[in-house]
N, C-alpha and C positions, 0 to 999 in steps of 0.2 A: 567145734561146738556148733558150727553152721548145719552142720548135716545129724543131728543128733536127730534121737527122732522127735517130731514136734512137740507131743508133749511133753518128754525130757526137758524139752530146751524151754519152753514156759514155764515151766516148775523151775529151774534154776533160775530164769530169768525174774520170775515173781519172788524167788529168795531174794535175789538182790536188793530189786527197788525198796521191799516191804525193809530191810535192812538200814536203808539210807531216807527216804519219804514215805510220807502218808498215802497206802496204796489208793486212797479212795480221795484224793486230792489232785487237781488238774490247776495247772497255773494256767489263766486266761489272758494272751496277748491280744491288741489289736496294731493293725497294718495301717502309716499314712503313708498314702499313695504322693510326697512332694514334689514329684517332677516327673511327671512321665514326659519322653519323649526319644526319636529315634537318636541310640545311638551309634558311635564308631568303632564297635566290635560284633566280633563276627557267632557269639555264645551261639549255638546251633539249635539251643533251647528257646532262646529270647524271642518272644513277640516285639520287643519292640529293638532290636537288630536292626541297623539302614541295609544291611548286607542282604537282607531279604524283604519282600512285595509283601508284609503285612498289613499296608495301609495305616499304621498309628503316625500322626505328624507330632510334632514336637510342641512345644507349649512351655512358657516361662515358669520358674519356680514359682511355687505355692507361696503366699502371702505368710508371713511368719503370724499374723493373727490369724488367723483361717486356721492356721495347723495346730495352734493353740485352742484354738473352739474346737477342731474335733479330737484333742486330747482331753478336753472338757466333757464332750459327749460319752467319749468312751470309758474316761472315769463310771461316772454315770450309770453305765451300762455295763458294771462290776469289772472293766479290766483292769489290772496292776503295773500291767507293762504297756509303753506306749512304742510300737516302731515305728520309721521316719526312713521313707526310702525312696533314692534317689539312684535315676538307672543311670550314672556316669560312670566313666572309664575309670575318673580321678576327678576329685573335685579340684575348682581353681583357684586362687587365692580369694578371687572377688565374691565367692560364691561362703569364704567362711563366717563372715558375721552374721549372715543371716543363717546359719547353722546353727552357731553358737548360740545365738537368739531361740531358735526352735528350741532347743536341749534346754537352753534356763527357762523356759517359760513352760515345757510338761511338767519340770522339776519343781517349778512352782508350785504346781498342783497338787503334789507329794505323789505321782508316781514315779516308778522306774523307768529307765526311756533307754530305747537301745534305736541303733541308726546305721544304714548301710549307705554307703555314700563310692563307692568304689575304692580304687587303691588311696592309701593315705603315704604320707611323708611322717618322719618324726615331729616333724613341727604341726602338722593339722592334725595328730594325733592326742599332742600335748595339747592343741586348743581344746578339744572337744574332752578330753580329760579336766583342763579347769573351768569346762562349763558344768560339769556335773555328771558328762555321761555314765551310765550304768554299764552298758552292753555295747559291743560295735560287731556287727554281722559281717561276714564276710569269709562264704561259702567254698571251698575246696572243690567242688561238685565231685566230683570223680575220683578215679583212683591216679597216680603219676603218668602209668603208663598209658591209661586211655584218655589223659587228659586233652591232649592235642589231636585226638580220633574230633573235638565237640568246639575247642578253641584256639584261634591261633596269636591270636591280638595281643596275649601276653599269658606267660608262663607260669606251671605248677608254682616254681618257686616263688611268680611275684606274689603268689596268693599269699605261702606261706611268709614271707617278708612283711607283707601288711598285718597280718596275724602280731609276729615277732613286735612290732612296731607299737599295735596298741595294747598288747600284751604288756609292753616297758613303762608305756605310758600311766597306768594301773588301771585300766579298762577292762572289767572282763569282756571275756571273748565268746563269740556266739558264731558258728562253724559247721556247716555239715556237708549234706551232697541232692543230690537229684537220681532218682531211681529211673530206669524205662529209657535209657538214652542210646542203647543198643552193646552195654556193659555185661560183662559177665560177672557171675558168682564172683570170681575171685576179687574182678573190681571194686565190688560191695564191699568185701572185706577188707581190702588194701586200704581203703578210703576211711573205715572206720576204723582201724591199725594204723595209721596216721595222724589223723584225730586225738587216740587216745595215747600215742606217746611224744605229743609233742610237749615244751617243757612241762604244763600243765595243760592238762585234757582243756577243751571247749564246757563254759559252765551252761551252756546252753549247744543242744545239736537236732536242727532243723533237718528231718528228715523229708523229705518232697517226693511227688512222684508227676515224671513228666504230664503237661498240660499241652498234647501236644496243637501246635497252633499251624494252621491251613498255611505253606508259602514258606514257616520257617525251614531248615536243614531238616530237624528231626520231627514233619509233620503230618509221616508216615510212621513213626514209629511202634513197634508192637508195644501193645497195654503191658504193665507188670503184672503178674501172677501173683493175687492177694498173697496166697502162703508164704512165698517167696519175701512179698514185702513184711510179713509178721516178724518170720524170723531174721532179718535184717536191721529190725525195731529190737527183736528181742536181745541181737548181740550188741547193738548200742549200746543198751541197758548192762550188762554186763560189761562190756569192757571201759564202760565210763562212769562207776556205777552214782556218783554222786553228781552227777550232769543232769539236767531237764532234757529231755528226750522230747520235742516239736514235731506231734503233726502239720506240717504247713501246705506248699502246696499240691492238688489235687485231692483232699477232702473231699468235694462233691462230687467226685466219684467213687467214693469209698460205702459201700453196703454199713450199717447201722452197726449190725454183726462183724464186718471188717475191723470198724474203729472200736468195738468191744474188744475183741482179741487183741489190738494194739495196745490198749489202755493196761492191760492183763500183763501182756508181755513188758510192758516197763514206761512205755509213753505215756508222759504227764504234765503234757504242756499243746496246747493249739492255740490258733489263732483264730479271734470271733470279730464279727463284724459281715457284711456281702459281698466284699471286694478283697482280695490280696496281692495287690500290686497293678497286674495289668488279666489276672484269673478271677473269677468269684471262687468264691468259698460260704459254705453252707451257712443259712440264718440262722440270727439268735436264736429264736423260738426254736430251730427245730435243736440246735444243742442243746438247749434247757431240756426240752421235751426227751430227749437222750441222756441227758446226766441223771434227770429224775427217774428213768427206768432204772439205769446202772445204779443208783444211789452213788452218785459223785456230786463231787460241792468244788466249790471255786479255792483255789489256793487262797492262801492270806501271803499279801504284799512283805518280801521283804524288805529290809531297812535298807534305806537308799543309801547315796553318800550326800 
């Protein structure tokens, strides 16, 4: 399906979504940035990596009110979903009440709240399960085989294991990959062949395309080839067809006409706000100003738990 010809593969790929959602509906996330700081893995993507000279220093967790006020703002500013990301390996025991705090206090608000926090255990699984959470992120990036070409600090499988974990917990799962990392075709599709037979696909899949950053591993890397990235959108869409397909990071690199074709091909979900973790990402205004060309409108919030 990957090498069909393009407009084949968008025509099938627009049966799908229009099958399962509203083709003209975009569910709108925003990103809290709660802890940046360097850590002790060596992700070859990561800005904030100690393995590599990016200069970001580390800095204590964000204030559990503070993360509550900009899940306030972002309501506000029509998002439904709130993410809460923290660049650890693994969070540590001492670090879970004030997690648990974050998740019940977006949930207050009546949005959805998804949160990446690194590897989990069954037991900080289940915490963040009875605090309400929605979603828990926690990315595959790659395919199996080229996983250890980008990381070594821990394994394909522990990803999948954390997956498994808040999967039990009844967490939906939020899972995708990174585009541009010096992967081939076939990795693109391994990765998303993975994805979608694990016991249940990802209800959310964060498509990204490297950000590359000065100092890290990959910050020579060659750009991805728009087309290349469409039809890679488009087979998400298809082989996961009732999943929200996430534009996330490198948007501001992407042509107006790029994220048109995305949208088309099955992607219906990004992430709004100026920041996405430790990358900007494109402002409101100019999304607004883009959905009202497209004629697209903001998802309506599903029902939490």
């Amino acid at each position: 399906m990957y090498h069909l010809p393009f407009n084949d593969l968008l025509f099938r790929a627009q049966q799908v979504h229009r099958a399962h959602f509203d083709p003209n509906a975009i569910q709108m996330s925003r990103c809290c940035r709660s802890r940046p700081m360097a850590v002790r893995k060596d992700c070859g993507y990561c800005s904030q990596s100690a393995h590599y000279p990016t200069g970001l220093k580390a800095s204590k967790l964000m204030e559990v009110e503070r993360v509550i006020a900009e899940a306030r703002k972002a309501k506000e500013g029509g998002a439904t979903r709130y993410s809460m990301g923290a660049a650890w390996r693994n969070p540590k025991e001492r670090d879970m009440d004030a997690l648990v705090a974050m998740v019940q206090g977006a949930k207050a608000l009546g949005m959805e709240t998804c949160m990446t926090a690194g590897m989990l255990t069954p037991e900080q699984s289940g915490k963040l399960a009875d605090a309400g959470l929605d979603y828990y992120n926690h990315n595959i990036d790659t395919s199996e085989r080229y996983y250890s070409e980008i990381i070594t600090t821990r394994t394909f499988e522990d990803r999948l294991e954390t997956l498994g974990y808040v999967r039990d917990a009844g967490i939906k799962v939020c899972a995708g990959g990174i585009l541009g990392m010096g992967e081939t075709f076939e990795d693109r599709i391994s990765m998303l062949v993975t994805l979608a037979n694990l016991p249940a696909p990802p209800e959310s899949v964060p498509i990204n395309i490297l950000i590359s950053i000065p100092g890290s591993k990959l910050g020579d890397a060659e750009p991805v080839d728009p087309i290349d990235f469409v039809r890679t959108i488009a087979l998400a869409r298809i082989l996961m067809p009732s999943s929200h397909v996430r534009l996330s990071a490198g948007r501001t690199d992407m042509s107006d006409e790029m994220q048109a074709l995305c949208f088309f091909a099955g992607a219906n979900s990004i992430f709004v706000g100026d920041t996405l973790l430790t990358v900007d990402n494109p402002g409101e205004d100019h999304d607004a100003a883009l959905f009202c060309r497209l004629g697209l409108k903001p998802m309506q919030s599903e029902p939490t738990r």
